[in-house]
C-alpha positions in Angstrom: 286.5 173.2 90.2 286.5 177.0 90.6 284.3 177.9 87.8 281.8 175.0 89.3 281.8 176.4 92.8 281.5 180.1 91.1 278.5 178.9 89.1 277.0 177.2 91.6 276.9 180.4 93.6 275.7 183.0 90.4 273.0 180.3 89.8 271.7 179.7 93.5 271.5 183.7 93.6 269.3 184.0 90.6 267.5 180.8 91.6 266.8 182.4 95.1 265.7 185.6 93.5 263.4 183.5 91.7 261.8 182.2 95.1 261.9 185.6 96.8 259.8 187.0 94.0 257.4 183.6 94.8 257.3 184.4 97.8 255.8 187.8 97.6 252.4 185.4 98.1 252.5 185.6 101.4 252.2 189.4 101.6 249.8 190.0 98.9 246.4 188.5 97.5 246.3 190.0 94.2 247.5 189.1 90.8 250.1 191.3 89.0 248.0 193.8 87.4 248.2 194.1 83.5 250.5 197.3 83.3 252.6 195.9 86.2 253.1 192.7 84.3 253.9 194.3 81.4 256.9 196.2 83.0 258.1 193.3 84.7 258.2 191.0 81.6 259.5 194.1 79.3 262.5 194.4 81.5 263.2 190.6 81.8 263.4 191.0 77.7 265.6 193.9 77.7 267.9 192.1 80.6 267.8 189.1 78.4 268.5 191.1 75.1 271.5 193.2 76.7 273.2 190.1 78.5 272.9 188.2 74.9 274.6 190.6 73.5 277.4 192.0 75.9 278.3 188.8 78.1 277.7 186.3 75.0 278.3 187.0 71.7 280.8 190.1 72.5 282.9 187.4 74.3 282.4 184.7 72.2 283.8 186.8 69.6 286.5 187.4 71.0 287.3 183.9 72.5 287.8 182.8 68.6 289.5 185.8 67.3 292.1 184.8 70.2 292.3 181.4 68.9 292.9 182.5 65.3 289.1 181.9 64.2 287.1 184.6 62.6 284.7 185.6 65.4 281.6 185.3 63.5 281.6 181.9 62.4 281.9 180.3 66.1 278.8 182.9 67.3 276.5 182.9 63.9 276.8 178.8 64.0 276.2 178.7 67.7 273.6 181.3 67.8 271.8 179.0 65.4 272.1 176.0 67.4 270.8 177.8 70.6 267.5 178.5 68.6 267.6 175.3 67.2 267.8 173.6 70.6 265.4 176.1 72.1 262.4 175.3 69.5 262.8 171.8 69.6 262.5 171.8 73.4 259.0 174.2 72.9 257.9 172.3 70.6 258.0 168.7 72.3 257.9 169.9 76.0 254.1 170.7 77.2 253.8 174.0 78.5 251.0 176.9 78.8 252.6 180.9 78.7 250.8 183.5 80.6 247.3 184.6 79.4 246.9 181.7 76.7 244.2 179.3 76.7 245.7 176.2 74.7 249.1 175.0 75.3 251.6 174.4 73.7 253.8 171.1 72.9 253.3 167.2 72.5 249.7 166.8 74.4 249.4 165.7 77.7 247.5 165.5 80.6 249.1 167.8 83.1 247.4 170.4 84.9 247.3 173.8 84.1 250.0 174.5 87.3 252.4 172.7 85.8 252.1 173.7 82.3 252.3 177.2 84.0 255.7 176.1 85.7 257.1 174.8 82.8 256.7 177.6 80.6 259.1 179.1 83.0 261.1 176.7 83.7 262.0 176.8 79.9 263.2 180.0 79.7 264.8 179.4 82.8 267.1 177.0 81.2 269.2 179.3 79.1 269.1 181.5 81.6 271.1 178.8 83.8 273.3 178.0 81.0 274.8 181.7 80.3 275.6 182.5 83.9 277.5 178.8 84.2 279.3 179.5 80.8 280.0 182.9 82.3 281.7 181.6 85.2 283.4 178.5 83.4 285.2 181.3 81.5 286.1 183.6 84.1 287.4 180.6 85.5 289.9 179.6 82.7 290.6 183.4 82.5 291.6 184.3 85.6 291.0 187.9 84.8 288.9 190.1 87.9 287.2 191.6 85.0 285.8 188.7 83.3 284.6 187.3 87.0 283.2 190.7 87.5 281.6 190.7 84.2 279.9 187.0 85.3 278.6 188.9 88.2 277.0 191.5 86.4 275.1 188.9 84.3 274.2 186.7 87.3 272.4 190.2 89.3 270.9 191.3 86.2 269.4 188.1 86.0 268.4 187.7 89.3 266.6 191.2 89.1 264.8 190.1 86.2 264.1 186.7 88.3 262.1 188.3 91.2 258.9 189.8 89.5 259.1 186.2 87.6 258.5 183.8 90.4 255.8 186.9 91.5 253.7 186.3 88.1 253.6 182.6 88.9 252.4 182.3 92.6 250.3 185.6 92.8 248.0 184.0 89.7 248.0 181.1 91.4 246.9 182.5 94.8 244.1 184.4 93.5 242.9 180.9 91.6 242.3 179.1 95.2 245.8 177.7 96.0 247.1 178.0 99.3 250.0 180.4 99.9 252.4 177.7 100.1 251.9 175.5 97.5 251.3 178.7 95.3 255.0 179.7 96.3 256.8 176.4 96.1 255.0 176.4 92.3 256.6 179.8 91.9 260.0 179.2 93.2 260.5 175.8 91.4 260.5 177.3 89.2 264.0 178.5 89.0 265.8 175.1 90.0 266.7 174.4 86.3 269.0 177.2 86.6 271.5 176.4 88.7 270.8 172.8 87.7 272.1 173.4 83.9 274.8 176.3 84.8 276.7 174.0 87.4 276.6 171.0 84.2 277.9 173.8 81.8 280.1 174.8 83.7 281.5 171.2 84.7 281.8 170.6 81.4 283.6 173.4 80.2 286.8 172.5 80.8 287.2 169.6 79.0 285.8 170.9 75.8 287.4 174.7 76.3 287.9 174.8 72.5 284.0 175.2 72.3 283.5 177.7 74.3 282.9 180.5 71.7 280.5 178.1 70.5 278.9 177.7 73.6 278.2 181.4 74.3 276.9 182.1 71.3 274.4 178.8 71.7 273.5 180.3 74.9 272.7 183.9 73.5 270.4 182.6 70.7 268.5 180.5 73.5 267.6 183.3 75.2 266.9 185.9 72.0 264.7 182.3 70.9 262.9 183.0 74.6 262.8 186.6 74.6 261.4 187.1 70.4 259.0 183.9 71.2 257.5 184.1 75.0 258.6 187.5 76.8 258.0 190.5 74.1 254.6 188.9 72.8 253.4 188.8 76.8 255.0 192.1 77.5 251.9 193.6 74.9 249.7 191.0 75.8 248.3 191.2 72.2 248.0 195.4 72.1 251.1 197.7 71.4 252.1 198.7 74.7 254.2 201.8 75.9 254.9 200.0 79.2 255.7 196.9 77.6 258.1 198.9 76.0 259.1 201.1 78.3 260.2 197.6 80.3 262.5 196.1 77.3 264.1 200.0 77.2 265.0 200.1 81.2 265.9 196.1 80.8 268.0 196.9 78.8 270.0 199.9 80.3 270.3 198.1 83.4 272.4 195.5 82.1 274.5 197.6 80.2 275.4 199.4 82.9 276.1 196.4 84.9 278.0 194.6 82.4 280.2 198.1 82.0 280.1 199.2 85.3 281.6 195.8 86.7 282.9 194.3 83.5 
């Protein structure tokens, strides 16, 4: 029950940093600018990158090796399944990324909006998972370090959140919406996160024995989101230093927050 309420609190803060960052429509009428947008979705990679690495696989590694299983074969065979699970879902949900013109998935009729949304909302979905895994083991743990450690990944993803739910509404803003439908498109965003880490985590009990597995299947979700969607925006079809620079300081940031608290 702990590591429920615990996830259910990491989850609403990066799901409300998601609709702060939506809500920046109400005090600007611009877009993101190119450059800006570039940052902002190079730094979500880099968070995304870092946290796969240091609060999934690292850990997942180790939760085997403690159960007398060589670490790599509970994160390699996860980490497949994550990517697995993460290209069948883009390839049968409909959904439109940033600055493309066709989108992608079965066909459908939805509108542009809601393709929009849900090309968030997937990546959103791992997202959700690795903070509730992150949690559910702290939980089980009982170690202030490993709760720490779920903190650090829950802020870094909430920073990362915030210029997110920003590239949703401010595009839609400048495209006629009004300010509040533009935000509640931006912030819903982000309700799949705390949606899928509060089921992960309520789940994690009863199949504790996976959880190496788990972590790991979380981590190759999000490398799946960050190789497929969030590096290929971040150069918006150039090579781009700020793009870069983005993934670089991403990246650094969660380091230092999963060694700083960890």
């Amino acid at each position: 029950m702990q590591g429920i309420l615990w996830a259910a609190g990491g989850t609403g803060f990066t799901f409300l940093m998601t609709a702060l960052g939506a809500a920046t429509v109400f005090f600007f009428r611009g877009s993101v600018q190119a450059g800006l947008q570039r940052v902002f979705l190079g730094f979500a990679a880099g968070v995304m990158v870092a946290a796969s690495v240091f609060s999934l696989l690292l850990p997942a590694m180790e939760e085997a090796e403690a159960a007398g299983v060589p670490g790599w074969q509970p994160a390699a065979g996860g980490f497949v399944l994550g990517i697995a699970f993460m290209l069948a879902l883009d390839r049968l949900l409909p959904h439109l990324h940033l600055n493309a013109d066709e989108p992608e998935g079965m066909p459908s009729g939805w509108r542009r909006t809601t393709l929009l949304v849900l090309a968030v909302t997937l990546h959103n979905i791992p997202e959700g998972m690795a903070v509730g895994l992150a949690f559910a083991l702290a939980a089980q743990h009982g170690d202030p370090g490993v709760l720490s450690a779920a903190w650090a990944l829950a802020l870094g993803m909430g920073i990362q959140n915030f210029p997110e739910g920003a590239a949703i509404s401010l595009p839609l803003r400048q495209a006629g919406f009004g300010r509040w439908r533009a935000f509640r498109s931006g912030a819903v965003s982000g309700v799949v996160e705390p949606v899928f880490g509060i089921l992960v985590a309520a789940s994690a009990g009863s199949i504790q024995p996976l959880m190496p597995w788990l972590l790991a299947f979380a981590a190759g979700a999000m490398l799946y989101v960050v190789v497929e969607e969030l590096i290929p925006e971040a150069n918006l079809g150039q090579h781009s230093h700020s793009g870069t620079l983005g993934v670089m300081a991403g990246f650094l940031v969660m380091m230092v927050l999963d060694t700083a608290l960890g």
